[in-house]
PASE-238175 format. One record per residue (C-alpha): x, y, z. Coordinates in steps of 0.2 Angstrom, whole numbers, m for minus. Each point is the difference from the previous one (the first is absolute). Example, Ala and Ser with C-alpha at 12.3 -4.5 7.8 and 13.67 -1.06 7.14 Angstrom:
BEGIN
<<62, m22, 39>>
<<6, 17, m3>>
REM end
This chain:
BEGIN
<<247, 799, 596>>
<<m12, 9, m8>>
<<m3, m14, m15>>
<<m1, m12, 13>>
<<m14, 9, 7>>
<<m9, 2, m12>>
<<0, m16, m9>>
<<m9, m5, 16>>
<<m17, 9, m11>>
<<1, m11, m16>>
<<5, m15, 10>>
<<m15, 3, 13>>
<<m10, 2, m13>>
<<3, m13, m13>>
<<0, m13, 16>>
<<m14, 2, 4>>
<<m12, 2, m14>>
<<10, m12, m11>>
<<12, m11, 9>>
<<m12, m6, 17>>
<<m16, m2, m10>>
<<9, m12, m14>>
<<8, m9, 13>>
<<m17, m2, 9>>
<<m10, m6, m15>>
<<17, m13, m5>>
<<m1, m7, 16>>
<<m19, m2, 2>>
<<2, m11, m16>>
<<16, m10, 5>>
<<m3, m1, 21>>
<<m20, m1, m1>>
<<0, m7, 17>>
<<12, 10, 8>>
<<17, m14, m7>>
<<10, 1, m17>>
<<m5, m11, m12>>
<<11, 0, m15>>
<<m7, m14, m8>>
<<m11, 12, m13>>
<<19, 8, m4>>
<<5, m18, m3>>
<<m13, m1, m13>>
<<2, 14, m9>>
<<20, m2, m1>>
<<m4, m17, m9>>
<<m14, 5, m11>>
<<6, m2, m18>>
<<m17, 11, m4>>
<<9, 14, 12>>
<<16, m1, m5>>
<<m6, 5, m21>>
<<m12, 13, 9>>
<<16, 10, 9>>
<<10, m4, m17>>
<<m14, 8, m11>>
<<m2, 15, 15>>
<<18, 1, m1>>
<<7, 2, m19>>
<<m18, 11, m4>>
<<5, 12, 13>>
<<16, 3, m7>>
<<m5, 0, m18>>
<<m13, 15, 6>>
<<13, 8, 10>>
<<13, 2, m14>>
<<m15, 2, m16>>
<<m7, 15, 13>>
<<16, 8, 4>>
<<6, m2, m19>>
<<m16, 9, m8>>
<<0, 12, 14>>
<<17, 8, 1>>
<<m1, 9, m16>>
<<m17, 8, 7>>
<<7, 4, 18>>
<<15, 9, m11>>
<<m14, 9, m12>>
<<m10, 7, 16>>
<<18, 4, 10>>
<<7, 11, m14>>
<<m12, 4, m12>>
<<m13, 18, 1>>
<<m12, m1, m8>>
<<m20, 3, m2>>
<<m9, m12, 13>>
<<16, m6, 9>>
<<m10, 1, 17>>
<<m14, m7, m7>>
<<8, m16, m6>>
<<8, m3, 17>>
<<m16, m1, 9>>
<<m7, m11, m17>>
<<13, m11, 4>>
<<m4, m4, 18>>
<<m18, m3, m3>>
<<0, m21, m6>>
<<10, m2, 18>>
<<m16, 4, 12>>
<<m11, m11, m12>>
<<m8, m16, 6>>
<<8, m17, m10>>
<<m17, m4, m3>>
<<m5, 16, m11>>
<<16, 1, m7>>
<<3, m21, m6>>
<<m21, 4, m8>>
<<7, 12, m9>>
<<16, m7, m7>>
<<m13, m15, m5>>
<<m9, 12, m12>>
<<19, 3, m7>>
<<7, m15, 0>>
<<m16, m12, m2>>
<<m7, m8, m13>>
<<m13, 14, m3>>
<<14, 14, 1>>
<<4, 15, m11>>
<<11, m7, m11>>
<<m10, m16, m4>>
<<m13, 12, m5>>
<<11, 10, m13>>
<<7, m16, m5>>
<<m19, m6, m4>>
<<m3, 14, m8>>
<<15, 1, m11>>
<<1, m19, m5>>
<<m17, m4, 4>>
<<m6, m17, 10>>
<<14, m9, m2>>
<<11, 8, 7>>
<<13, m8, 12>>
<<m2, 5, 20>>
<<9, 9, 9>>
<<m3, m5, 21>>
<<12, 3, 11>>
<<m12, m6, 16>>
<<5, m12, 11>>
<<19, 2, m6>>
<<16, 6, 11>>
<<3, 15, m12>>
<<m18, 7, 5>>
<<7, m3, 17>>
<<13, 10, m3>>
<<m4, 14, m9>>
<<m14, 4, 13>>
<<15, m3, 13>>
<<9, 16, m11>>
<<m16, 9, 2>>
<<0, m1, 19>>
<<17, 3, 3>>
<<5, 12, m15>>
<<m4, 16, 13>>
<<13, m8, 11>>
<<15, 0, m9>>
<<m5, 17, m8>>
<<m6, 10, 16>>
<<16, m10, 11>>
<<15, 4, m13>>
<<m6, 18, m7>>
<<0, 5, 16>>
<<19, m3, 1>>
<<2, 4, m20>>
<<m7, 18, 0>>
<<12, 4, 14>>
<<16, m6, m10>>
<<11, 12, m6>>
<<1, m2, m20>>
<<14, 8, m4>>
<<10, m17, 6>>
<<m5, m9, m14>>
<<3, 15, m11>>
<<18, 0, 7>>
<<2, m18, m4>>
<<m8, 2, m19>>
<<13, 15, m2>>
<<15, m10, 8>>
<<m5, m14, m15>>
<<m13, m10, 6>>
<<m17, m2, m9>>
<<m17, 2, 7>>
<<m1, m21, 6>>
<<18, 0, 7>>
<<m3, 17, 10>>
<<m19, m7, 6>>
<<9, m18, 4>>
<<17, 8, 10>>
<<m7, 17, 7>>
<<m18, m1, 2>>
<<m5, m20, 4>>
<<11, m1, 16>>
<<m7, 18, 5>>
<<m17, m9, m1>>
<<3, m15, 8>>
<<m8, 0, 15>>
<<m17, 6, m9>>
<<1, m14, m11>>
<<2, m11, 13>>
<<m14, 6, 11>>
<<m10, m2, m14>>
<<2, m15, m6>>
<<0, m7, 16>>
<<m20, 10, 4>>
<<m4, m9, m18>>
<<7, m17, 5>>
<<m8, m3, 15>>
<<m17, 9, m5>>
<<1, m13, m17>>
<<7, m16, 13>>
<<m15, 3, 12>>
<<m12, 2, m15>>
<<m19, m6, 2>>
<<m15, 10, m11>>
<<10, 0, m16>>
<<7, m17, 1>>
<<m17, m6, 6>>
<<m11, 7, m15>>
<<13, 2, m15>>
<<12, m14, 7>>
<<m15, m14, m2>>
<<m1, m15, 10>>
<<16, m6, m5>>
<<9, 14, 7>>
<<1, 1, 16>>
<<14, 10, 12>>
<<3, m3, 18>>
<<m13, 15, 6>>
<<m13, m10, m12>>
<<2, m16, 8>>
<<1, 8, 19>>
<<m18, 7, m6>>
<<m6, m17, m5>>
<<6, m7, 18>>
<<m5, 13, 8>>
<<m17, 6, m7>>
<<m7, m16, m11>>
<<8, m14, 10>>
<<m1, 7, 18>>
<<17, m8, 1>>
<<9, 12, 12>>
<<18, m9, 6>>
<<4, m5, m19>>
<<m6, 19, m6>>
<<13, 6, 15>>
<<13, m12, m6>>
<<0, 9, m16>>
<<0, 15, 5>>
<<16, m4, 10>>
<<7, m5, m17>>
<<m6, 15, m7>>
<<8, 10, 14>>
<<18, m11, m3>>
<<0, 6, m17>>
<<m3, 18, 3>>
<<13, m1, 13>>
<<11, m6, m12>>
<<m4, 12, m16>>
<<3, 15, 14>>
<<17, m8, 5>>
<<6, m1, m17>>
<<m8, 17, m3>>
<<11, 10, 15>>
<<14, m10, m6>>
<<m2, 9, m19>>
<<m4, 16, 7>>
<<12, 14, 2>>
<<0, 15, 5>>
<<3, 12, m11>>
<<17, 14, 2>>
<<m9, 16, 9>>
<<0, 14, m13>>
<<m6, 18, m4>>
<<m19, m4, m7>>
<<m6, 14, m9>>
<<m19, 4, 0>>
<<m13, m6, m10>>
<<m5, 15, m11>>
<<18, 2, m5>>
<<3, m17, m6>>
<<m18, m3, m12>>
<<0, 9, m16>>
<<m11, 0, m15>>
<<6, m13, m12>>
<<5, 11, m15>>
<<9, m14, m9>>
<<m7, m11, m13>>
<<6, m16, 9>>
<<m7, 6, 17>>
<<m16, 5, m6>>
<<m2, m17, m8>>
<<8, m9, 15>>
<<m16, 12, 9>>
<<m11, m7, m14>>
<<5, m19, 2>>
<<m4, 0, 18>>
<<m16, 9, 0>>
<<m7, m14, m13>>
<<6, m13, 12>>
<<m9, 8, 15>>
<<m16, 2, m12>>
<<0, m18, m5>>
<<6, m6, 19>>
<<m10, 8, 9>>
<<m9, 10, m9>>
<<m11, m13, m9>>
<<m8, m13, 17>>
<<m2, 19, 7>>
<<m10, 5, m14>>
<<m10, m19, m2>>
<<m4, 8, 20>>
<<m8, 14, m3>>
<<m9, m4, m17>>
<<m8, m14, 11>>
<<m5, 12, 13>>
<<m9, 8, m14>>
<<m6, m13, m9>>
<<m19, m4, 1>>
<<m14, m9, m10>>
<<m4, 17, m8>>
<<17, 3, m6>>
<<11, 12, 12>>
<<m4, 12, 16>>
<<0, 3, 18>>
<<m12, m11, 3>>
<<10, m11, 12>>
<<9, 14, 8>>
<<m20, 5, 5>>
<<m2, m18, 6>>
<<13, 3, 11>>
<<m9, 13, 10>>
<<m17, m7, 1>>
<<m3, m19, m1>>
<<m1, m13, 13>>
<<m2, 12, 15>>
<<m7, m14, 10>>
<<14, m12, m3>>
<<13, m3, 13>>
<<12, m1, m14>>
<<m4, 19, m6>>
<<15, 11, m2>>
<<m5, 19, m2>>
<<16, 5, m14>>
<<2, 15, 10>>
<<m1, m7, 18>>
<<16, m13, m7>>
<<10, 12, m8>>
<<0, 10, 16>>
<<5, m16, 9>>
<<14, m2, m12>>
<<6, 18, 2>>
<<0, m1, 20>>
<<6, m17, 1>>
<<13, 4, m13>>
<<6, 17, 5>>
<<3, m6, 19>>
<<9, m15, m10>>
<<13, 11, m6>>
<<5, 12, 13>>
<<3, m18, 10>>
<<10, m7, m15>>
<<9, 17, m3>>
<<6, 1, 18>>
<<3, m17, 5>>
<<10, m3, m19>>
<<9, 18, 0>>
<<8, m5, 17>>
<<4, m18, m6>>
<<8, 8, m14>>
<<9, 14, 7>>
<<6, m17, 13>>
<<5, m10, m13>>
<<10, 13, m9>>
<<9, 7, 15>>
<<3, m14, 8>>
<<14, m15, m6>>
<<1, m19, 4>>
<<m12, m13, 2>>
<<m13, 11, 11>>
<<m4, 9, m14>>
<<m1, m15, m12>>
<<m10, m9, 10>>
<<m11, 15, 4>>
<<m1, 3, m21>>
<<m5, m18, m3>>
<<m14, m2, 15>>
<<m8, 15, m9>>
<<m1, m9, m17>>
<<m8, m16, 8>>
<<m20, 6, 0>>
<<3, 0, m19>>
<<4, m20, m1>>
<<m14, m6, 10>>
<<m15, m4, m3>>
<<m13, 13, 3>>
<<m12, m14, 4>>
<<11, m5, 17>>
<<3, 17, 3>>
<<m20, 4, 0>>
<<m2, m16, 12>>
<<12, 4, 10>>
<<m6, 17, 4>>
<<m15, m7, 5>>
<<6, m15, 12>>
<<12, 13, 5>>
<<m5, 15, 3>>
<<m14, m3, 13>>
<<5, 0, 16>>
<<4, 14, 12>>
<<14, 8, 1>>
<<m1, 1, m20>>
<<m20, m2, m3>>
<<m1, 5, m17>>
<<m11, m12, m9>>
<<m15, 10, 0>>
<<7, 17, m2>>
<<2, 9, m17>>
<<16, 7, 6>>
<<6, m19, m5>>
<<m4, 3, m19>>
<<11, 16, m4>>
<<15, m7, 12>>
<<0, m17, m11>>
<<1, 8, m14>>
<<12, 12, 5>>
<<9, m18, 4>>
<<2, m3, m18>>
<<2, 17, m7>>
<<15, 4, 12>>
<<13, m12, m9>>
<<m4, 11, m18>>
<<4, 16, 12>>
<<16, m6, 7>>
<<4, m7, m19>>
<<m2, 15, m9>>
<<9, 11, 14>>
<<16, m10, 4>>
<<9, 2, m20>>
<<m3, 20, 3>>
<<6, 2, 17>>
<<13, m11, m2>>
<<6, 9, m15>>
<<2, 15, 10>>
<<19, 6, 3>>
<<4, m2, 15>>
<<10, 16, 0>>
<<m14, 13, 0>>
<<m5, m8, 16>>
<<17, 2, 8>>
<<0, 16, m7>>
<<m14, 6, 7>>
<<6, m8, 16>>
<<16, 11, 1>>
<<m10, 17, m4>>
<<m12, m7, 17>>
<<m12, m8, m6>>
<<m7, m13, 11>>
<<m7, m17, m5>>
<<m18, 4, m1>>
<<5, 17, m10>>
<<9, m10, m11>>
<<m14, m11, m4>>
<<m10, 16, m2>>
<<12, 10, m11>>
<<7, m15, m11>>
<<m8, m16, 0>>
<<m18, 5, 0>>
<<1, 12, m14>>
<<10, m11, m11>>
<<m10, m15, 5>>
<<m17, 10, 0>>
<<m5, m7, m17>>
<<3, m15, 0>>
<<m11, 0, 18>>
<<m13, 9, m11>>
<<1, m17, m13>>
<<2, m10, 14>>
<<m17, 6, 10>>
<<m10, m1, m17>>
<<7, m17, 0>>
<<m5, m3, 14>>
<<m19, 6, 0>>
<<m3, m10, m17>>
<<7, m15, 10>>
<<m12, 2, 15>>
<<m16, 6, m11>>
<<0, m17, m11>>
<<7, m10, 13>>
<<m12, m15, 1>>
<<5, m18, 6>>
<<3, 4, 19>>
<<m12, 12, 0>>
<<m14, m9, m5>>
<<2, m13, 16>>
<<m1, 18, 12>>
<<m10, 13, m8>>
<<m15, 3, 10>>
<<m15, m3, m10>>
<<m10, 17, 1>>
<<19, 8, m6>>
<<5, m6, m16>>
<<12, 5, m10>>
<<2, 1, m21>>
<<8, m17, m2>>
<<m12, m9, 12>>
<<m15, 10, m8>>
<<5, m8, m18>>
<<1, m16, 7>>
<<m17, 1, 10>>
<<m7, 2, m20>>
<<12, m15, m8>>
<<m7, m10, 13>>
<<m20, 1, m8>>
<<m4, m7, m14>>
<<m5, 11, m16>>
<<4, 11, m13>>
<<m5, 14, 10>>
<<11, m2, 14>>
<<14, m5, m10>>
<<m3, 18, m9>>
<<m1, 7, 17>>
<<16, m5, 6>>
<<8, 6, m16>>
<<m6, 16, 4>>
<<7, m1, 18>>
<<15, m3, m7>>
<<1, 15, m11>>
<<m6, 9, 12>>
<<17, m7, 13>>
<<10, 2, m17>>
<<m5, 21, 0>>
<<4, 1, 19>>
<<17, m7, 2>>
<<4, 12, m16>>
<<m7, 15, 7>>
<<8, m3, 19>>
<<17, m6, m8>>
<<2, 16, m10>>
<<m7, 11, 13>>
<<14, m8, 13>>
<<15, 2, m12>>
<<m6, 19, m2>>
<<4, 3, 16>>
<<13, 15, 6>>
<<3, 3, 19>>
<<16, 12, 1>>
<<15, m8, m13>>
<<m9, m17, 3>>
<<m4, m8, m17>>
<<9, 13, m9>>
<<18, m10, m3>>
REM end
């Protein structure tokens, strides 16, 4: 009974800061006067113009989906059994683009990928005016290589934490029973990291279905996905019931890619993990330490390069280069309502995203713990629910906590209690993904050894789980906090004004016009870049007892 009971936390929880306030703001468009009207559902079923945008939404998703996953195994496998100088570092490096604002990040891929970028400089320079153009603005492939950039920290922080854990000497055993290095990988250690791979892919599919900023601005007007267009309804047209039609559609779909996705995923066979420090080593060898050297230039040039175009324009002044927009921050436009102190929003950030995570942590290490222990449907069901707040648009979610969420006995609406539990809303599903492949890979016989000596279940929990899991928990908290921290399209509908936090604070300076403010919100963002570095590491140093040891 005990899984029973305590699935009642995540279910409690995810109904009813996810389920009831989408189902309010969908039947407020649909059933305005109180009786269903499908006729905007009608509409949108028979569109010609919809069906090519849920075709287009569909096949980019899964061309980003498998582009990220491919280009970021080999870096998941790099951080999982490589030592070497700045290996902490680089993990927290690699989660920073995922709290950045679409906005900040699409200006910046502009500058690399526009017409005035980098290389059409060197080219100039090289071959003079004539030169051909290199512009990839306005095109699918900036589209999707800012969709790698996003979700490359997914597939990396989600599978390593599975990888590093892995006992290598299986695929030794294989390469010394005959096998070379790509049979041993594809027979012994893909199907042991299945379920990683799965819940990755499945995090970057539905992050890249429901896309909006990058499409938006890199995408151009004839790009358009199904979270673009329920932003036109919604926002631009003030069309409601066709803007909740699609995001029914949108919802069917996800629905569907999570069906398909607990029907691919497995479990994989419960065995002895061995801890972290045992597994990572130095790359001595001359192909290791290039396959070291390989992925370090792609993270430069991936992610390394729209950082950088970020920082060198916080920088950046009519003088040439210095801290003159970091000193704006502090002291211009006190009398404005749209006045963020840098230091008054961080602290909102931290608060805001610290209480995000202890929610996230608890509520997705329960649904995890649930999910592995329990079998059947249930559990399924339980895993897929959790996976929804990543497949709908954060624009109904936002409305919907407002129409929602203000009425006693849950009168929320103008609390700031409201902002860290929906964000803990959408940082819980990367929790429960990155903790089911490592408890599930647990052998079941330590616990029904430690059974027979006396153990009870909460001891066990103590004495095996947690230590072997504790990590991963670690990963999965810092996760967690970088989620919450740059989390920005539902909580921009409920942020009270005089709290802001980071994101909102950047957008408060895109939204005016001028140089100045668009230097400013650079330097915000540097400044949000630096934070969720410094936290994440700080987080993953953590040791309390054998926790975050293995």
């Amino acid at each position: 009974m005990a899984p029973l009971l305590l699935a009642a936390v995540p279910l409690g929880f995810i109904g009813l800061l996810f389920v009831y306030p989408v189902a309010t703001i969908v039947w407020t468009g649909l059933a305005p006067d109180g009786r269903l009207d499908l006729s905007p559902m009608a509409r949108v079923l028979t569109d010609p113009g919809v069906g090519r945008v849920v075709w287009f939404t569909l096949w980019q998703a899964t061309a980003s989906t498998l582009l990220t996953v491919t280009v970021a195994l080999p870096g998941a496998y790099v951080l999982a059994r490589y030592d070497f100088p700045g290996r902490r570092l680089l993990r927290a490096a690699v989660t920073v683009p995922f709290v950045l604002p679409t906005v900040v990040v699409a200006s910046a891929f502009l500058s690399l990928l526009g017409p005035r970028s980098p290389v059409n400089r060197l080219l100039v320079a090289l071959l003079g005016e004539g030169a051909p153009q290199l512009s990839l603005q306005h095109t699918i492939w900036a589209v999707l290589l800012a969709h790698v950039f996003f979700n490359y920290a997914v597939v990396v922080r989600t599978v390593s934490g599975l990888w590093e854990h892995l006992d290598p000497r299986m695929e030794e055993a294989a390469q010394l029973l005959g096998a070379g290095r790509v049979r041993s990988f594809v027979e012994v250690t893909l199907p042991l990291l299945r379920p990683a791979i799965s819940a990755a892919a499945a995090i970057v599919f539905l992050f890249t279905f429901t896309s909006f900023g990058v499409v938006l601005i890199l995408g151009g007007p004839r790009l358009a996905t199904i979270e673009v267009e329920i932003h036109r309804f919604t926002a631009q047209l003030l069309d409601l019931p066709t803007a909740s039609a699609l995001a029914l559609v949108q919802l069917a779909f996800v629905i569907g890619a999570l069906t398909v996705y607990g029907r691919l995923q497995r479990r994989a066979p419960g065995q002895r993990l061995r801890a972290a420090g045992e597994v990572a080593r130095p790359p001595r060898t001359v192909g290791r330490r290039l396959l070291l050297a390989a992925n370090l230039v792609v993270l430069l040039l991936l992610l390394g390069l729209p950082l950088g175009v970020l920082v060198e324009r916080s920088l950046a002044t009519s003088d040439g280069y210095g801290l003159d927009l970091y000193r704006a921050l502090a002291g211009s436009r006190r009398g404005s309502v749209l006045f963020v102190p840098p230091w008054e929003a961080v602290r909102n950030s931290l608060v805001f995203g610290a209480a995000a995570t202890v929610v996230a942590v608890t509520v997705g290490g329960i649904a995890a713990w649930v999910v592995t222990r329990s079998r059947g449907p249930a559990a399924r069901l339980l895993d897929g629910l959790l996976m929804l707040p990543l497949g709908v648009s954060a624009v109904t979610v936002g409305f919907g906590f407002l129409i929602s969420l203000d009425t006693p006995p849950v009168d929320l609406r103008s609390s700031p209690v409201l902002v860290p539990l929906a964000q803990a809303v959408v940082a819980t599903p990367f929790v429960v993904r990155i903790l089911v492949p490592v408890l599930g890979a647990i052998d079941d016989r330590l616990r029904e050894a430690a059974a027979v000596l006396g153990a009870r279940p909460g001891q066990v929990w103590r004495e095996i789980d947690l230590p072997i899991v504790g990590r991963a928990l670690l990963v999965a908290a810092g996760f967690a906090f970088a989620i919450s921290v740059g989390e920005f399209g539902a909580t921009v509908f409920i942020a009270r004004a005089n709290l802001p936090t980071l994101p909102i604070a950047i957008f408060r300076f895109l939204g005016q016009p001028g140089a100045a403010n668009f230097g400013q919100a650079m330097a915000m963002s540097t400044i949000l870049m630096v934070v969720t570095a410094t936290v994440i590491t700080a987080i993953e140093r953590v040791r309390v007892g054998t926790v975050g040891e293995f």
